[in-house]
N, CA and C atoms as a LAMMPS dump frame, in Angstrom:
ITEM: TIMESTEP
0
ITEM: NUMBER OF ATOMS
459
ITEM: BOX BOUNDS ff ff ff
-5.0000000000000000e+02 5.0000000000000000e+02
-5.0000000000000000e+02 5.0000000000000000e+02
-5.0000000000000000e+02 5.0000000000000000e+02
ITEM: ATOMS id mol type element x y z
1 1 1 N 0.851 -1.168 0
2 1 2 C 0 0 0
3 1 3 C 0.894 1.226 0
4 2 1 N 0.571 1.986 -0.667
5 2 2 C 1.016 3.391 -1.247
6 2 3 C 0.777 4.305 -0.908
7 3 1 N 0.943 5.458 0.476
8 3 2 C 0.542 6.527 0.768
9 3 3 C 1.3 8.029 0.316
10 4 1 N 0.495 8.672 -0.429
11 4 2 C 1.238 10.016 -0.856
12 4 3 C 0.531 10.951 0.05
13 5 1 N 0.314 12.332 0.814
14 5 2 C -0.111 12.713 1.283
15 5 3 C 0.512 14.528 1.744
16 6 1 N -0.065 15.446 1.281
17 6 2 C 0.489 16.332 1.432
18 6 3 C -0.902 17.202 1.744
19 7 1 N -0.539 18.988 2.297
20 7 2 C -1.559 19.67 2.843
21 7 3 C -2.419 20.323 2.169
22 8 1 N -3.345 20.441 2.49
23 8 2 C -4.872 20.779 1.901
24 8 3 C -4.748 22.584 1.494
25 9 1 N -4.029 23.345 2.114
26 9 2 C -4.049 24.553 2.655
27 9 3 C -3.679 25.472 0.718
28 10 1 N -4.238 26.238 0.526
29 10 2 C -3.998 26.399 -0.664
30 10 3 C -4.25 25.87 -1.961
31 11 1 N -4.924 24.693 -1.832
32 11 2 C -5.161 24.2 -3.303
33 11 3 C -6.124 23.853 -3.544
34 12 1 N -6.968 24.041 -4.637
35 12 2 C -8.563 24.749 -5.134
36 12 3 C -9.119 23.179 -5.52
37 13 1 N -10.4 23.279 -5.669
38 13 2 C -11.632 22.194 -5.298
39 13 3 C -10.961 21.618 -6.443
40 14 1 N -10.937 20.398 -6.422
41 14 2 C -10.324 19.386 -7.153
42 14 3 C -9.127 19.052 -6.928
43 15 1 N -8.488 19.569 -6.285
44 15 2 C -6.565 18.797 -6.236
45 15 3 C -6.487 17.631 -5.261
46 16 1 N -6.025 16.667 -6.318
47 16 2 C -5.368 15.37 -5.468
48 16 3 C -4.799 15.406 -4.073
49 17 1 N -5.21 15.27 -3.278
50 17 2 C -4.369 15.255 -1.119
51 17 3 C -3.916 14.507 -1.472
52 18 1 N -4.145 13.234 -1.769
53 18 2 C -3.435 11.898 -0.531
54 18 3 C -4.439 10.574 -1.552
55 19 1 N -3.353 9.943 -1.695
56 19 2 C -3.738 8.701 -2.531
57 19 3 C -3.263 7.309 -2.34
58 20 1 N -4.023 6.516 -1.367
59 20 2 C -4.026 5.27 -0.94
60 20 3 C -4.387 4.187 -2.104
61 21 1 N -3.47 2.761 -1.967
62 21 2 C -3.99 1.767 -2.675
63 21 3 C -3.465 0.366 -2.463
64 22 1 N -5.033 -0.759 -2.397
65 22 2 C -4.423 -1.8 -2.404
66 22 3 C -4.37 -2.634 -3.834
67 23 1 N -4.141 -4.287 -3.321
68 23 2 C -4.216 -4.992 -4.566
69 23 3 C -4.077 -6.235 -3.869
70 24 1 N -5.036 -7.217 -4.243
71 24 2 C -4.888 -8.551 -3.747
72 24 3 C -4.735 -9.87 -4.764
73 25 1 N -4.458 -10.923 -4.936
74 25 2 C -4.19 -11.669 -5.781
75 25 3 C -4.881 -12.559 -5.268
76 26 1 N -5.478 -12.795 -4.028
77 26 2 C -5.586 -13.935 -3.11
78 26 3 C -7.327 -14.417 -3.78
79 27 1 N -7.276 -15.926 -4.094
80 27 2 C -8.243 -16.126 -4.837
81 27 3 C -9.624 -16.706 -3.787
82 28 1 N -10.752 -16.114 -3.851
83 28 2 C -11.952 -16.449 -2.897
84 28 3 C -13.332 -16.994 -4.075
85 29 1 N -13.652 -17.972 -3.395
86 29 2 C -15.295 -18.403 -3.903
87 29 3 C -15.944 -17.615 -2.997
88 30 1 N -16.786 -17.25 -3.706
89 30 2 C -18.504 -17.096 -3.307
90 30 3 C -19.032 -18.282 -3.056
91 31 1 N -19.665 -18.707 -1.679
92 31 2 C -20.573 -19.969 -1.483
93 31 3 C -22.166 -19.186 -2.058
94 32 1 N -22.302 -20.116 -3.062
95 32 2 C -23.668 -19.448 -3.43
96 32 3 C -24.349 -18.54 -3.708
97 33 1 N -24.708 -17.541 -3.311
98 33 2 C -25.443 -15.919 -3.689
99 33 3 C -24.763 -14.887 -2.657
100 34 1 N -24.207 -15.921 -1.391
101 34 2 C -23.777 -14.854 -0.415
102 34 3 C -22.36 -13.999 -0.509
103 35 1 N -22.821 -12.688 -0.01
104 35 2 C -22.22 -11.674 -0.176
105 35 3 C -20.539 -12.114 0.508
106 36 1 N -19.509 -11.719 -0.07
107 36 2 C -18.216 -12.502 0.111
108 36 3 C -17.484 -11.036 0.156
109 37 1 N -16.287 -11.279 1.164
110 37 2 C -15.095 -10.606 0.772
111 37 3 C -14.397 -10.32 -0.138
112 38 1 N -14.018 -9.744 -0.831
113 38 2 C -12.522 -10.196 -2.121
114 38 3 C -11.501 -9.87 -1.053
115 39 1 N -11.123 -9.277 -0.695
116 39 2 C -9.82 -8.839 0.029
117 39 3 C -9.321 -7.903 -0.213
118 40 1 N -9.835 -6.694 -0.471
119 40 2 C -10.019 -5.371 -0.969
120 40 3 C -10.471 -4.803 -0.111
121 41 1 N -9.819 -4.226 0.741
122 41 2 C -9.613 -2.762 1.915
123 41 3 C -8.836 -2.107 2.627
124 42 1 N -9.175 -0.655 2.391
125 42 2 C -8.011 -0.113 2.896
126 42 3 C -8.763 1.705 3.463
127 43 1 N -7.939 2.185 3.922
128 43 2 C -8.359 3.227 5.271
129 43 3 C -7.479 4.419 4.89
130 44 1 N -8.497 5.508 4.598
131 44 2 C -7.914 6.93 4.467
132 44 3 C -8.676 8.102 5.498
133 45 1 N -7.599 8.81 6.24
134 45 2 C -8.131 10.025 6.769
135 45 3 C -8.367 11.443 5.853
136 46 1 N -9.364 11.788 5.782
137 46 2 C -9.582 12.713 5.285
138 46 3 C -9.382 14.133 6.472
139 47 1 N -8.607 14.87 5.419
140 47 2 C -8.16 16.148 5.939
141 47 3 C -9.399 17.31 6.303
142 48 1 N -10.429 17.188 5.355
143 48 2 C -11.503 18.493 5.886
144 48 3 C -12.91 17.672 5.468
145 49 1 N -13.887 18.279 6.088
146 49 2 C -14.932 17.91 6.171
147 49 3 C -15.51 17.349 4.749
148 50 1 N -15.122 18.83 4.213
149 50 2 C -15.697 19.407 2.905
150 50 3 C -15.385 18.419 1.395
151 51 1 N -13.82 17.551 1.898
152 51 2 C -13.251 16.691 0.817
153 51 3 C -13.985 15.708 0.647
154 52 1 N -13.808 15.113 -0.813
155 52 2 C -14.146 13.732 -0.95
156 52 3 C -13.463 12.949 -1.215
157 53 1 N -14.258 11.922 -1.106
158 53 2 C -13.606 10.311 -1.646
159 53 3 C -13.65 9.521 -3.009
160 54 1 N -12.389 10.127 -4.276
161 54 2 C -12.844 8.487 -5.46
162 54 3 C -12.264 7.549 -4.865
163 55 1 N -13.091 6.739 -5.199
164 55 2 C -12.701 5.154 -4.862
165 55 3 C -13.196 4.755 -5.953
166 56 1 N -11.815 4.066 -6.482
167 56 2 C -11.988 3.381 -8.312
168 56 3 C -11.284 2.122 -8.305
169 57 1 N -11.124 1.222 -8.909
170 57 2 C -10.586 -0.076 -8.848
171 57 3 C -11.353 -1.045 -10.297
172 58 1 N -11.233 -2.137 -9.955
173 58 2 C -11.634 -3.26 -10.188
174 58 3 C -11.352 -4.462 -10.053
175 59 1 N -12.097 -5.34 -10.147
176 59 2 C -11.844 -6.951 -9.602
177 59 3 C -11.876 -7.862 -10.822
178 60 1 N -10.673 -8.539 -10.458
179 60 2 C -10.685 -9.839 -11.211
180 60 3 C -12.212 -10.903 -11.568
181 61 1 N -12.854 -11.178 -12.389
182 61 2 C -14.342 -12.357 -11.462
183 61 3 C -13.842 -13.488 -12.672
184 62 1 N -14.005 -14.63 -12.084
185 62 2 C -14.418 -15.953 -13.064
186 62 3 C -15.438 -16.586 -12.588
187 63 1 N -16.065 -17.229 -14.139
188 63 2 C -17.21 -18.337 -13.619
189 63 3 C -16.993 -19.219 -14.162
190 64 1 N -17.275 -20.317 -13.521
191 64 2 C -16.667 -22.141 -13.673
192 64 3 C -17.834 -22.604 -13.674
193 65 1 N -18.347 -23.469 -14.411
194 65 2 C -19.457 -24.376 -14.975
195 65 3 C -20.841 -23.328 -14.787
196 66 1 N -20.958 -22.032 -15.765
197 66 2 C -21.65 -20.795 -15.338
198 66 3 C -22.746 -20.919 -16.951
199 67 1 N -23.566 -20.958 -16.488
200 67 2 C -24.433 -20.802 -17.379
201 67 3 C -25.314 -19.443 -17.219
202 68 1 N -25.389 -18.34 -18.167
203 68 2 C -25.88 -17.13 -17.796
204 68 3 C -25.781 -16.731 -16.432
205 69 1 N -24.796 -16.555 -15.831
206 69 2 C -24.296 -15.867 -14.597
207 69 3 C -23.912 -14.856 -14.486
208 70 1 N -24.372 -14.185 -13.574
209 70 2 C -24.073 -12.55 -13.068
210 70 3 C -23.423 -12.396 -11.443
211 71 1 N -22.645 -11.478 -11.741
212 71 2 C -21.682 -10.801 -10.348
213 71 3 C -22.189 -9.695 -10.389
214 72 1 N -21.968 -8.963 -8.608
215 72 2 C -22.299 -8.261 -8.016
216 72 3 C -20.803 -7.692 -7.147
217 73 1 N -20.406 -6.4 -7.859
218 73 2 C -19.326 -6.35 -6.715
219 73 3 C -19.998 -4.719 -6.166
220 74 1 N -19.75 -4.714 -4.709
221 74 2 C -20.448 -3.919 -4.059
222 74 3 C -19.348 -3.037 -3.438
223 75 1 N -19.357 -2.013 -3.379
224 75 2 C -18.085 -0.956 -2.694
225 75 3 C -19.096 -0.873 -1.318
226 76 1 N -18.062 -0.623 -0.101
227 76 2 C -18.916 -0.404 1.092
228 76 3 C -18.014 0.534 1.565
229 77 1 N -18.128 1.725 2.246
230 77 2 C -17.443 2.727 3.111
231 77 3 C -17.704 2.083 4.906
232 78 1 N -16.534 0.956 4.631
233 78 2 C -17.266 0.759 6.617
234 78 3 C -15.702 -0.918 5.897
235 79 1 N -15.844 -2.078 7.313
236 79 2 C -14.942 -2.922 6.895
237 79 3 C -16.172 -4.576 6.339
238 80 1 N -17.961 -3.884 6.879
239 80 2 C -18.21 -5.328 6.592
240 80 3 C -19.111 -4.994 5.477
241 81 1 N -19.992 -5.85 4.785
242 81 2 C -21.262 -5.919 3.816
243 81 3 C -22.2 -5.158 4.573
244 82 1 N -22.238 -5.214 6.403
245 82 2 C -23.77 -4.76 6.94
246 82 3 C -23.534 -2.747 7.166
247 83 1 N -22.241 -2.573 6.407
248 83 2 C -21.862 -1.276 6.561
249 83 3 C -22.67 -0.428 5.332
250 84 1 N -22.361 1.133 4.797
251 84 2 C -23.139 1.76 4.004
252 84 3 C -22.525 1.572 2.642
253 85 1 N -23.361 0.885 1.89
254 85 2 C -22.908 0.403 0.571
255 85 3 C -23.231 1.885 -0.305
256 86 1 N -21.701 2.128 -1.241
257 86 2 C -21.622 3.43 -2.224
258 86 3 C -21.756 3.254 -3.524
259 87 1 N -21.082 1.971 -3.807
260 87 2 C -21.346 1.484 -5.199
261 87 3 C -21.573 -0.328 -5.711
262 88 1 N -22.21 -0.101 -6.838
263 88 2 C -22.931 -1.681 -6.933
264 88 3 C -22.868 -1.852 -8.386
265 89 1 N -21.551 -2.284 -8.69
266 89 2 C -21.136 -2.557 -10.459
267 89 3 C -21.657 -3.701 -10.267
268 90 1 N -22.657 -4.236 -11.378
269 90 2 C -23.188 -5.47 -12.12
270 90 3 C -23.023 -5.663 -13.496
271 91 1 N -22.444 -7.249 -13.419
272 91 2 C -22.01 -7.847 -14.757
273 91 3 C -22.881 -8.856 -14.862
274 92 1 N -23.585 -9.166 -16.575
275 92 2 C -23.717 -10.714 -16.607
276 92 3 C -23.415 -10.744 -17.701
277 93 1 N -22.672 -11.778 -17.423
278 93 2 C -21.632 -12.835 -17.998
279 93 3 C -23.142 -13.983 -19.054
280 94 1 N -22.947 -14.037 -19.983
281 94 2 C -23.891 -14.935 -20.551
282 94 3 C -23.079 -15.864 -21.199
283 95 1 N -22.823 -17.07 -19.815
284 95 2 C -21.527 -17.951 -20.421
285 95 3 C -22.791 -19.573 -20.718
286 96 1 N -21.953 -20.406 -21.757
287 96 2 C -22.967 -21.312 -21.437
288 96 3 C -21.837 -22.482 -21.855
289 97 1 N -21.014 -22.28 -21.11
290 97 2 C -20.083 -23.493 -20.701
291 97 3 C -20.057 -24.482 -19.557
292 98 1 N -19.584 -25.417 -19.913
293 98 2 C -19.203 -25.758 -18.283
294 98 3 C -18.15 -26.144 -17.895
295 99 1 N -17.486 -26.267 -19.042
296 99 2 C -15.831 -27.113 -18.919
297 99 3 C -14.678 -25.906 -18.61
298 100 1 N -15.06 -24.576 -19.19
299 100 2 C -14.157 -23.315 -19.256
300 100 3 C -14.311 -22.408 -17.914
301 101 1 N -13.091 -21.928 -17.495
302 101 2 C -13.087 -20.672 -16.893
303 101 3 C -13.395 -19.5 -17.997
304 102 1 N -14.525 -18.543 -17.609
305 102 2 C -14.792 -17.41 -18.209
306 102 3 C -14.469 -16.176 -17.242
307 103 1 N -13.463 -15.679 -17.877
308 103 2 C -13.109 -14.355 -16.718
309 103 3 C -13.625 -13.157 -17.288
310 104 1 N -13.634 -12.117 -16.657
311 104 2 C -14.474 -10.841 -17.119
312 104 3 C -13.832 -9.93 -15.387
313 105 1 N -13.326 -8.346 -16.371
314 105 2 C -13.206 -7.518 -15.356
315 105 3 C -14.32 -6.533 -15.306
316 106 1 N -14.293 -6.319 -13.452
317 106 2 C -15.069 -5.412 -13.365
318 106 3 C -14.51 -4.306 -13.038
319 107 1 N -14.785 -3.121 -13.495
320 107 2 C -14.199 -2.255 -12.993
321 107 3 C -15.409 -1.007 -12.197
322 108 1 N -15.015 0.144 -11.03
323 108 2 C -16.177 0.649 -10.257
324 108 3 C -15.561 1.665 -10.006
325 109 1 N -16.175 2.985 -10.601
326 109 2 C -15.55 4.647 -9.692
327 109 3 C -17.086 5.214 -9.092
328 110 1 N -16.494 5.556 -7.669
329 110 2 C -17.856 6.123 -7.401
330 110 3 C -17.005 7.477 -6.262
331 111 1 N -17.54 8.795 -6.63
332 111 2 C -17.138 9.432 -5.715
333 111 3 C -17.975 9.991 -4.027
334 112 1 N -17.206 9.676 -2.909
335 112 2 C -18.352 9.377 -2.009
336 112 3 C -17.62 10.935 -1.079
337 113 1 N -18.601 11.371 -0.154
338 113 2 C -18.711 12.161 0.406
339 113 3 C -19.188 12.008 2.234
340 114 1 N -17.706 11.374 2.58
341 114 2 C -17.754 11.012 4.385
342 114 3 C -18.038 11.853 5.209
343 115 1 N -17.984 12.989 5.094
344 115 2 C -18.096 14.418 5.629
345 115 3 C -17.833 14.27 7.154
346 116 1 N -16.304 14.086 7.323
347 116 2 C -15.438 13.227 8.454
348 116 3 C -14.255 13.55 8.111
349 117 1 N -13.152 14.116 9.733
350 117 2 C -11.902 13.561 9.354
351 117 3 C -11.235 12.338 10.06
352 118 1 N -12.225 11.39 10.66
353 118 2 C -11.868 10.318 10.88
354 118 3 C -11.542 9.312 9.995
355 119 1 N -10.586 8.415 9.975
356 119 2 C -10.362 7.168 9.628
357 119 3 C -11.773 6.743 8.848
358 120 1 N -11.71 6.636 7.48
359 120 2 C -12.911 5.874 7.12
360 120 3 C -11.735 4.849 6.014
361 121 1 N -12.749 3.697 6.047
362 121 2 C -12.162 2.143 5.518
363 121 3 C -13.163 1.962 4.55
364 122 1 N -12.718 1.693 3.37
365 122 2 C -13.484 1.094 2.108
366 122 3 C -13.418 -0.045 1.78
367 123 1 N -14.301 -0.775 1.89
368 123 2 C -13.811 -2.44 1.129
369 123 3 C -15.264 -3.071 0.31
370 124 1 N -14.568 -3.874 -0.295
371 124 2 C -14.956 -3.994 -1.715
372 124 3 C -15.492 -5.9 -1.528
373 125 1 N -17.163 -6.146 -1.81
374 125 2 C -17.346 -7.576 -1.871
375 125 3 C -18.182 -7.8 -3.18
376 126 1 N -18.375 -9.181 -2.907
377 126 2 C -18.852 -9.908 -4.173
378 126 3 C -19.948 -10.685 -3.722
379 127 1 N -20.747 -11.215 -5.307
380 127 2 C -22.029 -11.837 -4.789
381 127 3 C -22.035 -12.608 -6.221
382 128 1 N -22.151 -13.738 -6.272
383 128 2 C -23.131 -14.675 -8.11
384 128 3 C -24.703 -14.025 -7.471
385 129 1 N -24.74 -13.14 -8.623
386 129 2 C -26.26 -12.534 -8.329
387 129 3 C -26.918 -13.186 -9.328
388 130 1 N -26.831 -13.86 -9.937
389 130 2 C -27.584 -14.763 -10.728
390 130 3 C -27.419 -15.844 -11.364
391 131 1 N -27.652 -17.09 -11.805
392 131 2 C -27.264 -17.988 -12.884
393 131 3 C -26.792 -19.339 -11.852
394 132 1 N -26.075 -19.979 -12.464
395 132 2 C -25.361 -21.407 -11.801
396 132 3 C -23.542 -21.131 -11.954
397 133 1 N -23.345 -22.428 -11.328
398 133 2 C -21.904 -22.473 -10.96
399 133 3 C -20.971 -21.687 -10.012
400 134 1 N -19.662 -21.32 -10.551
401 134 2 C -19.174 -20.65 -8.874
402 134 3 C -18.334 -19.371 -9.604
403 135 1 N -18.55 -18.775 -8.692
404 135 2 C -18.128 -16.756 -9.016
405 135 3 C -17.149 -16.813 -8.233
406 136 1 N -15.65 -16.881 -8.751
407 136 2 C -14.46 -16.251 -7.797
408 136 3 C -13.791 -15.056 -8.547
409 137 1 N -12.96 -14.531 -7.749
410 137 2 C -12.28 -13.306 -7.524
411 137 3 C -10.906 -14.083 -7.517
412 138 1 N -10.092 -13.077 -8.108
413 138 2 C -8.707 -13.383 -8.307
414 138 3 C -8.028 -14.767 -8.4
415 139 1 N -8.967 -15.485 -9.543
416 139 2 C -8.453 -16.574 -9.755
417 139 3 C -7.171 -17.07 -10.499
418 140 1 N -6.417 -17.48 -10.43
419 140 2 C -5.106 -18.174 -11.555
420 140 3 C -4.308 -16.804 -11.198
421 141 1 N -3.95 -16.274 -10.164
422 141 2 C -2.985 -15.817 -9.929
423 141 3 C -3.121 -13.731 -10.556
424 142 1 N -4.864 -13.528 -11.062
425 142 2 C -5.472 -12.327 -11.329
426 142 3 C -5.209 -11.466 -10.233
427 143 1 N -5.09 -10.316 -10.283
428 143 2 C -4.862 -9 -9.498
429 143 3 C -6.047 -8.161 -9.671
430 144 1 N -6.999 -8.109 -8.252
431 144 2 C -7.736 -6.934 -8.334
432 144 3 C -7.119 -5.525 -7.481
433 145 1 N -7.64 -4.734 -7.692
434 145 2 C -6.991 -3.492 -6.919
435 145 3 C -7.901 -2.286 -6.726
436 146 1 N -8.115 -1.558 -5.417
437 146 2 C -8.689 -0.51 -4.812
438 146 3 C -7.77 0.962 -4.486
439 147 1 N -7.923 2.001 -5.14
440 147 2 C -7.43 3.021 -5.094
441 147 3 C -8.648 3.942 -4.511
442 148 1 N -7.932 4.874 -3.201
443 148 2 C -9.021 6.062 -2.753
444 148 3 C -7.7 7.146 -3.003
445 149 1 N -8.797 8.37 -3.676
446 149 2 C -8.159 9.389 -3.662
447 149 3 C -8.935 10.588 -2.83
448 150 1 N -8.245 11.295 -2.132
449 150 2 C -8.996 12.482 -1.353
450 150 3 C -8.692 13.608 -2.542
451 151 1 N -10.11 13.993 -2.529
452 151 2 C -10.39 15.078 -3.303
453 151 3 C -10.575 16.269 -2.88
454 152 1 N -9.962 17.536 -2.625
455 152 2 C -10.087 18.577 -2.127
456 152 3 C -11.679 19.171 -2.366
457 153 1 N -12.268 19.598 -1.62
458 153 2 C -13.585 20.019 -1.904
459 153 3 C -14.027 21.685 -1.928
């Protein structure tokens, strides 16, 4: 993880503060429809009330014996699923294999507004929101990755 971070004082609505980022390789199933980790989170203090948050990325997804299957990757500002969800990229995949891995990236920018200079944590899950077979994240050694940038406001 990558922290750049310099002062707010002087520089007009839009300038880059401070730019955090992860990246995980580590490969997770979804059991079924339920909402899953990828392993995507990470924690920025915001300097003034007034700033915001992009949070842009994307995730690796494959589906294995997937017949018209859809993913759900959900951005949350908090560390679990029962926290305040900001963004909700949906893919379907209209695979009608069963022998193949079908991979497909997702990618998600959403700019959020914590209106906090506490510690806020973003992390990023997954869901097979539709179809058969199994929905993983960073399979065969794939890299997803979460970047927050504080946005001067």
């Amino acid at each position: 993880m990558a922290l750049t971070k310099v002062r707010s004082a002087g520089f007009t609505a839009g300038a880059i503060l401070q730019v955090v980022q992860t990246t995980t390789s580590t490969a997770v199933n979804a059991s079924g429809d339920d909402v899953t980790a990828t392993g995507l989170s990470v924690a920025i203090t915001p300097q003034s009330t007034s700033n915001k948050i992009l949070v842009t990325g994307s995730v690796n997804a494959v589906f294995t014996n997937a017949t018209s299957t859809g993913v759900n990757i959900d951005v949350f500002r908090g560390a679990s699923s029962s926290d305040t969800k900001i963004a909700d990229a949906h893919v379907h995949a209209a695979y009608n294999t069963s022998s193949t891995d079908n991979q497909v990236n997702v990618p998600f920018s959403v700019l959020d507004s914590p209106s906090t200079t506490s510690a806020q944590t973003y992390s990023v899950f997954f869901n097979r929101s539709q179809g058969s077979g199994t929905a993983r994240v960073q399979s065969n050694g794939s890299v997803s990755n979460l970047t927050l940038m504080e946005v001067a406001g």
